[in-house]
Every structure is written in structure tokens, then in C-alpha cells.
C-alpha positions as CSV (number, residue, x, y, z in Angstrom):
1,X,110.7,97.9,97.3
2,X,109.6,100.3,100.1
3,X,109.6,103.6,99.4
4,X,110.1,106.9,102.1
5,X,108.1,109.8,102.2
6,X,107.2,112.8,104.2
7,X,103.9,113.1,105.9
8,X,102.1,116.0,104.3
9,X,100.8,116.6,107.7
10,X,103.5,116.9,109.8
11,X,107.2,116.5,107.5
12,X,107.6,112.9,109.6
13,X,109.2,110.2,107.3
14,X,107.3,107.3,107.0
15,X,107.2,104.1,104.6
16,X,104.5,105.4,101.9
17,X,101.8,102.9,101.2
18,X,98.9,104.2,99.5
19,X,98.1,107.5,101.4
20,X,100.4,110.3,101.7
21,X,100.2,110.6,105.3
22,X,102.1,109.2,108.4
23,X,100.3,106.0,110.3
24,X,99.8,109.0,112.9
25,X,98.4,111.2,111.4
26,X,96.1,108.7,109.0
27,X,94.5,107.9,112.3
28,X,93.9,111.8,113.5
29,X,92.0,112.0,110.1
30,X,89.9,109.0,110.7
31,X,89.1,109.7,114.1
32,X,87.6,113.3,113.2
33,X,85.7,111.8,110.3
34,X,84.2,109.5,112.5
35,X,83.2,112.6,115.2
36,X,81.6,114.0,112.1
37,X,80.2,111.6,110.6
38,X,78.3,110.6,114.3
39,X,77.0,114.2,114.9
40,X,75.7,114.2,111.7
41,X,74.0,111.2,111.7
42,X,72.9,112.5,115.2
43,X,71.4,115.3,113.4
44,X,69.5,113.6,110.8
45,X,66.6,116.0,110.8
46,X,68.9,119.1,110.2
47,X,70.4,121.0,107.7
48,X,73.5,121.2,108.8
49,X,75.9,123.8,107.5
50,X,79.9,123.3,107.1
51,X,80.0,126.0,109.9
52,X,77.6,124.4,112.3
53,X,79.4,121.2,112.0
54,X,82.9,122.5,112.6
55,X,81.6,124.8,115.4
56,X,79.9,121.2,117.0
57,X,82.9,119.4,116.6
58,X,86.0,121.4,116.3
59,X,87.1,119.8,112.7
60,X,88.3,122.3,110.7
61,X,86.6,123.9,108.2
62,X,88.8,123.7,105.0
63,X,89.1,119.9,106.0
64,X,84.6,119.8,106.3
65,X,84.8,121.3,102.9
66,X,86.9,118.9,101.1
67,X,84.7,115.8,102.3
68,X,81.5,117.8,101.7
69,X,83.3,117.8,97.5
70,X,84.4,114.4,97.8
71,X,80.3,113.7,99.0
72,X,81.9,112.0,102.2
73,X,79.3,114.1,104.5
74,X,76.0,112.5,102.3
75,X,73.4,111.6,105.6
């Protein structure tokens, strides 16, 4: 059985599969891990600070901070 939820993005209902956000707003997500995840891969040499990658790339910091926990921002 399908089962409705709200985004906790944006409030849109969507059909809930495993994530808690909207198709939409799944794909925002990805698309600014992967602008992360290229400039710092770019930056290989560097130590990078949460600040220097959300002033490179306009992700926001709270959001930086959470991957850097989860160890999603490991070079």
C-alpha cells in the first residue's frame, strides 16, 4: 500500500518511498552534493574548511555540516 507524506523540505505531498523528501527536492539535494563533492575533489591538496566550501559553492552550511558527521565529505 502507498503511503502519503509531506516533504520535509517544502510541505508538498508526495508518495513516501524511503526518503522523507519530495522527488523534487531529493534531486536539489543530490545535485548540491555532487557540486560539493567535485570542488572538493578539485581541491585535493587543501584543507578545506566547512566555511570555505559553502562560500565556493553556495551550499549551506548547516547542510555541509551534517555530511561532514555523516563522513559524506571524506576526499
Amino acid at each position: 500500500m502507498t503511503e502519503l507524506a509531506h516533504c520535509t523540505e517544502c510541505g508538498k505531498l508526495f508518495v513516501q518511498t524511503t526518503y522523507d523528501l519530495c522527488p523534487s527536492c531529493r534531486q536539489e539535494l543530490e545535485k548540491k552534493y555532487e557540486t560539493v563533492f567535485d570542488y572538493i575533489h578539485q581541491k585535493e591538496s587543501q584543507d578545506l574548511t566547512v566555511s570555505d566550501i559553502h562560500r565556493a559553492t553556495g551550499v549551506e552550511e548547516n547542510l555541509l555540516n551534517k555530511w561532514q558527521e555523516e563522513g559524506k565529505l571524506e576526499k
